[in-house]
C-alpha positions in Angstrom: 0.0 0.0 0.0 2.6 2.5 0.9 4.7 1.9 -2.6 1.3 2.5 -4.6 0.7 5.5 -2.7 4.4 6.6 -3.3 4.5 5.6 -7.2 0.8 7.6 -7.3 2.2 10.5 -5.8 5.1 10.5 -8.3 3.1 9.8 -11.1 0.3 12.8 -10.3 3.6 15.5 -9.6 4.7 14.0 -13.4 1.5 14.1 -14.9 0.8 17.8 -13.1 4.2 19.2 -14.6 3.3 18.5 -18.2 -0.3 19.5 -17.7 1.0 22.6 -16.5 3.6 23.2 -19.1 1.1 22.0 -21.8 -1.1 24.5 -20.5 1.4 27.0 -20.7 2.1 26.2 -24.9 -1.1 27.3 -25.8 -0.6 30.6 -23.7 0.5 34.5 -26.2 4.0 36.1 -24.8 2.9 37.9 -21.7 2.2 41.8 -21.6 4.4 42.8 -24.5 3.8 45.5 -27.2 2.3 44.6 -30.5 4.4 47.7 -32.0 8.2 48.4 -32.0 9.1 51.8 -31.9 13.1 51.9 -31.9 15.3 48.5 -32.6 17.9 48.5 -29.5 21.4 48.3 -29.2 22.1 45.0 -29.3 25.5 43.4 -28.0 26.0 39.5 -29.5 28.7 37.7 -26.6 30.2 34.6 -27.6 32.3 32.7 -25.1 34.6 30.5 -26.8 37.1 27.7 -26.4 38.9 25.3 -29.0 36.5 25.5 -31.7 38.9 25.8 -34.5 36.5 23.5 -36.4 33.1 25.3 -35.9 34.4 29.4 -35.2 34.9 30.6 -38.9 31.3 29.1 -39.7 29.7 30.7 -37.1 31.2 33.9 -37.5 30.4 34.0 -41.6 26.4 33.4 -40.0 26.6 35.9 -37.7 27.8 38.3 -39.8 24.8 37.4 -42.4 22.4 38.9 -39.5 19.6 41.1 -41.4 19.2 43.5 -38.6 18.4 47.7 -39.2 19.5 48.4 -35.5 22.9 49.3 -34.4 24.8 46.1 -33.2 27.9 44.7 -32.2 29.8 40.9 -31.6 31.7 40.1 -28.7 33.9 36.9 -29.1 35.4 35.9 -25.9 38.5 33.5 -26.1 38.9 31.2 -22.9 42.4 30.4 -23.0 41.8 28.1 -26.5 45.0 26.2 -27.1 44.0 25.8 -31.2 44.0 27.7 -34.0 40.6 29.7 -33.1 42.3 32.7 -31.6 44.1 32.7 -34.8 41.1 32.4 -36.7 39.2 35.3 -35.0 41.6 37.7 -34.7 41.8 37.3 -38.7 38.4 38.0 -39.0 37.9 41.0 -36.8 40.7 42.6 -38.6 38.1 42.9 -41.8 34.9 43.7 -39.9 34.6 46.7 -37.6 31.8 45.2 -35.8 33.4 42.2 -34.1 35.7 42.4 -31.7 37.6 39.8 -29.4 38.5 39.6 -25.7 40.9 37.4 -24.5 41.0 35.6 -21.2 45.2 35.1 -19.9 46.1 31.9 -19.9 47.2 32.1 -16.5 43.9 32.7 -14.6 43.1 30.4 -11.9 40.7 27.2 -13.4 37.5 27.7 -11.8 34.0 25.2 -12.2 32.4 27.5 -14.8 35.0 29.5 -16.7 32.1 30.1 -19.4 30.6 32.2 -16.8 33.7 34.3 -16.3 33.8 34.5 -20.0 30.7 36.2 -20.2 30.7 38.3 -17.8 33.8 39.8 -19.6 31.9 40.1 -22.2 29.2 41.7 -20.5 31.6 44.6 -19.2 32.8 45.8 -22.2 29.5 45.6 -23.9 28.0 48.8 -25.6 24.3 47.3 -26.2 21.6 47.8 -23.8 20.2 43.7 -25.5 22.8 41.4 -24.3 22.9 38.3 -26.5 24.8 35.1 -26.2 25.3 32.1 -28.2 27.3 29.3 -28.2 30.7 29.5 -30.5 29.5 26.3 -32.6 26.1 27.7 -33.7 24.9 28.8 -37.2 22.0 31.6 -36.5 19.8 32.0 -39.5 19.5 35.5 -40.6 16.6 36.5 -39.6 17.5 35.1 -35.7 18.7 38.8 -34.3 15.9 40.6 -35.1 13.6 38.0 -34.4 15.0 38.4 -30.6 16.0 41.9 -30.5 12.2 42.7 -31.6 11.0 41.1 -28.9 12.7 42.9 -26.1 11.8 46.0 -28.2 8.4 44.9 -27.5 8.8 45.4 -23.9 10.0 42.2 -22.8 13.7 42.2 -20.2 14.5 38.2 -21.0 13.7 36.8 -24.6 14.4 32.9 -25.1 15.1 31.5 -28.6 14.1 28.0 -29.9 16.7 26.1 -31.1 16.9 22.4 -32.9 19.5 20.2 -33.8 20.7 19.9 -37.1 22.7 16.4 -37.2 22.1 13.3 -39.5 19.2 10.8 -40.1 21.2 8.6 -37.6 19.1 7.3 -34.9 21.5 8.8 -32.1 20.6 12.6 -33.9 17.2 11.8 -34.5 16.7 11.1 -30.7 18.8 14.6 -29.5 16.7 16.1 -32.3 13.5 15.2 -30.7 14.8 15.7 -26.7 16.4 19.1 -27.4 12.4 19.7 -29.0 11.4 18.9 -25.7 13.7 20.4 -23.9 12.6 23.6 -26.2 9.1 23.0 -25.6 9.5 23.2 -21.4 11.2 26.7 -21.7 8.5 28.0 -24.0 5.7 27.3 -21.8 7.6 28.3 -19.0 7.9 31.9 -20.7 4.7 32.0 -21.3 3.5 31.7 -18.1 5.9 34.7 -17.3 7.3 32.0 -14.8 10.8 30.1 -16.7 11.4 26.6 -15.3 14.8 26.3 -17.5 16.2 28.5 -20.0 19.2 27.4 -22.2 22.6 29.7 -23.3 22.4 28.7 -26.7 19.8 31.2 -27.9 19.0 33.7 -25.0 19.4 37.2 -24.4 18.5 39.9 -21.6 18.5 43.2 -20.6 22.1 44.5 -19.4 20.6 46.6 -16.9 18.7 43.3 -15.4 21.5 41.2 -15.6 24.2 43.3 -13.3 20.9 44.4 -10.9 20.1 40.8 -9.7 23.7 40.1 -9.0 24.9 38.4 -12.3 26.8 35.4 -11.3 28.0 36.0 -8.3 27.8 32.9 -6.2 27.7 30.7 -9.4 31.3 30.5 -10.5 31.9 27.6 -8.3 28.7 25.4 -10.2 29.6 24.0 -13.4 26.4 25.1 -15.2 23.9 27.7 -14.4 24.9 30.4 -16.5 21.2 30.2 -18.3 18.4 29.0 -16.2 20.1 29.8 -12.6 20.7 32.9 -14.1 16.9 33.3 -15.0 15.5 32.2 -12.0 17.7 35.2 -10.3 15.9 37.7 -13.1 12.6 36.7 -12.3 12.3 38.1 -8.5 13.3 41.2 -9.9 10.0 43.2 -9.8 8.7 44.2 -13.4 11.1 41.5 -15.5 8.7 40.1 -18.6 10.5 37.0 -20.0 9.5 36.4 -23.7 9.7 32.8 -25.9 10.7 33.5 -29.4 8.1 31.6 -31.6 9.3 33.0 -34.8 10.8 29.6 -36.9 12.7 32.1 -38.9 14.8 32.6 -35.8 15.7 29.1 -34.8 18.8 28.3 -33.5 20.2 25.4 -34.9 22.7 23.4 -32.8 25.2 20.7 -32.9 24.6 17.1 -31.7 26.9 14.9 -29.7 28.2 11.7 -31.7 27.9 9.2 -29.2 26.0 7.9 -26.4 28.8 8.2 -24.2 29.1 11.4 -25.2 25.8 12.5 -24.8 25.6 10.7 -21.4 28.5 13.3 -20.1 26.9 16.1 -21.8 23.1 15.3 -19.5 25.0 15.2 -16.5 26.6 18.3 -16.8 23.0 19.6 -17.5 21.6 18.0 -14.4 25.0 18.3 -11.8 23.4 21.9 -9.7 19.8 20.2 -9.7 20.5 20.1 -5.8 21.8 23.4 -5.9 19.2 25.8 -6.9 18.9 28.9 -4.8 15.1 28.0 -4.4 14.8 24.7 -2.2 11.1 24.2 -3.0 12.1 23.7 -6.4 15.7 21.5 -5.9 12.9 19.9 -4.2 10.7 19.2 -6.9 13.2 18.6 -9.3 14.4 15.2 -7.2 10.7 14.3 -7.1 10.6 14.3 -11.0 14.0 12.1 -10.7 12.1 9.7 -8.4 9.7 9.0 -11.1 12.5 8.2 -13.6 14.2 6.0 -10.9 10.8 4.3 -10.3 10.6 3.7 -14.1 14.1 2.2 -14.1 13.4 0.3 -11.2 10.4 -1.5 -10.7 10.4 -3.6 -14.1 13.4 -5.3 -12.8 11.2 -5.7 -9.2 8.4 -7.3 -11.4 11.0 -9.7 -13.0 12.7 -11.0 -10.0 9.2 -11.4 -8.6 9.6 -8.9 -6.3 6.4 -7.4 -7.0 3.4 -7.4 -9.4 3.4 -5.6 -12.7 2.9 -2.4 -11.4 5.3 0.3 -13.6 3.1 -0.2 -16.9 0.2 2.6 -15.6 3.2 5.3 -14.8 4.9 4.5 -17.7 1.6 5.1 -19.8 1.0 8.5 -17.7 4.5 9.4 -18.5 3.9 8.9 -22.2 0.6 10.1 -22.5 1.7 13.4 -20.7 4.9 13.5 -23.1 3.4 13.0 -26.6 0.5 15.7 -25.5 3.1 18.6 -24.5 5.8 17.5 -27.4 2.9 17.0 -30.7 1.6 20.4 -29.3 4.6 22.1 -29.7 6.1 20.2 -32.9 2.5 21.2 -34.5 3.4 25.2 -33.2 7.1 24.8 -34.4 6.4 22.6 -37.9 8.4 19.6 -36.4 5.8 16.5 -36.5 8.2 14.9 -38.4 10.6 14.2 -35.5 7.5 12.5 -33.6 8.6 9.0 -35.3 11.1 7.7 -32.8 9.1 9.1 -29.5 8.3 5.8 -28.6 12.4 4.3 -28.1 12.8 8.3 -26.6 10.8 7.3 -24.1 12.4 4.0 -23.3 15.7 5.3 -23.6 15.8 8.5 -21.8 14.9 6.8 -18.6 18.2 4.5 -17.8 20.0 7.8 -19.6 18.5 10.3 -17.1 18.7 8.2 -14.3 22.5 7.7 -14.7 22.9 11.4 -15.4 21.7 13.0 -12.3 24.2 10.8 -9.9 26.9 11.2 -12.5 26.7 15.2 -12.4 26.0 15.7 -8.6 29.4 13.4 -8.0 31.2 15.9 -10.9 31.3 12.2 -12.4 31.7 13.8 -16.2 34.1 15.8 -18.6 34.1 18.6 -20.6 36.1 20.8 -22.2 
């Protein structure tokens, strides 16, 4: 009796979440203007380090940007120990725009030099927009203004959407279809005027906002955070609007990992601060939702061992059922059906993957660069 209760109560806090974030898909961007007056400022940051392979491409793109505002790019070089400095030094030479800071080699390693990265960026930015990207992204051209209009609109915090753009493989075609879901959480999150997560790749905020709720002081030491930590500091600022860019002109596409392995280091980097959250009440919630997954993981081994009776098949069908209404909402709002064939194996696959994550990133159990 007290297991059922337990697995009900897990199940119900599942099922609540996606209700809730379902809910908040079919919500309009909250309190913002229908008319933009004046473009902004806008100041592009782009922390980089060792991406001699992706930096040149991503600059070309960026450079492409069809904006009418005044704007600038920040490329921040992390100690790389390839040819990228090389790289974008060459190109800021031949466009006044773009300009590069460089991190000394000598500075103390620290959890989250991307942080540090941006806030140097940050400092020495002229635009009242900040917006970051990651150094191995190609924006479409519309994707600045698509963002830029938004906080022109009257929003402080304007999330993109972004997609991956790898291979018909099936390990692509499942990151293609999580990141959509991913995607699909911080939407309805901004919708609500209330982000859950946010993600680095495609975001952008006020400068003002960012240096009054304290930047990142007090997250230097956690290895991620930089995006929804970050957010979650913006939004007890009184008056911040947070905006989701819907416009699929603007979407940023992103890079895939190439194996499992990979990806499995890269998901517990994303979930190693889940404990860590400046609001307990939601660190708190958080382990609840990991709970379920364990539960998932768990109790079909129970049933074969005889442990107990079949009892995993009703919160695995609540956990789809809940999954396949918030994702085929948003893949209808985003044009992505497409990616909806392999939902089925996502859902048998992400739950061993998430449940070795989370232990793997609170234990620092992972690498990156």
């Amino acid at each position: 009796m007290i297991i059922i209760i337990f697995v009900s109560f897990l199940s119900l806090a599942y099922f609540g979440l996606m209700l809730y974030l379902w809910l908040g898909l079919l919500k309009k961007n909250f309190g913002l203007s229908t008319t933009v007056s004046q473009l902004p400022r806008v100041s592009i940051v782009i922390p980089m380090r060792n991406e001699e392979k992706f930096i040149e491409a991503t600059l070309n793109a960026v450079n492409a940007q069809k904006y009418a505002g005044k704007w600038e790019v920040i490329i921040v070089n992390d100690r790389s120990t390839d040819k990228s400095p090389e790289i974008v030094k060459e190109f800021c030479e031949t466009h006044p725009n773009f300009s590069v800071i460089n991190i000394p080699q000598d500075c103390p390693q620290i959890a989250s030099p991307k942080k540090r990265a941006l806030n140097a960026g940050f400092l020495a930015a002229k635009g009242k927009f900040l917006l970051i990207m990651d150094a191995d992204c190609l924006p479409p051209p519309n994707w600045l203004n698509s963002m830029a209009t938004l906080y022109a609109s009257g929003a402080s915090v304007v999330q993109g959407s972004k997609a991956n753009n790898g291979n018909k493989s099936f390990l692509h075609a499942y990151q293609k279809l999580e990141t959509l879901g991913f995607t699909l959480i911080e939407a309805a999150g901004y919708n609500r005027n209330k982000p859950l997560v946010a993600s680095a790749a495609s975001l952008g905020y006020s400068k003002d906002l960012f240096f009054k709720c304290g930047g990142f002081e007090g997250l230097y030491n956690l290895a991620s955070g930089d995006d929804d930590m970050l957010i979650h500091r913006m939004a007890k600022i009184e008056g911040t609007k947070f905006a989701y860019n819907w416009d699929t002109s603007g979407i940023m596409p992103t890079a895939p990992v190439d194996s499992w392995i990979a990806l499995l280091q890269q998901r517990a980097r994303w979930g190693s601060n889940g404990a860590k959250y400046e609001s307990k009440a939601y660190s708190a919630f958080l382990f609840c939702i990991y709970a379920f997954f364990v539960w998932l993981f768990v109790s079909p081994w129970l049933v074969f061992f005889e442990i107990l009776p079949p009892c995993f098949l009703i919160p695995f069908a609540i956990k789809f059922i809940a999954d396949f209404l918030l994702i085929f909402t948003g893949a209808l709002r985003l044009r992505s059906v497409k990616l909806l064939w392999c939902l089925p194996l996502l859902e048998i696959i992400q739950i061993p993957l998430f449940t070795a994550a989370v232990p793997l990133g609170t234990f620092g159990l992972y690498k990156w660069k």
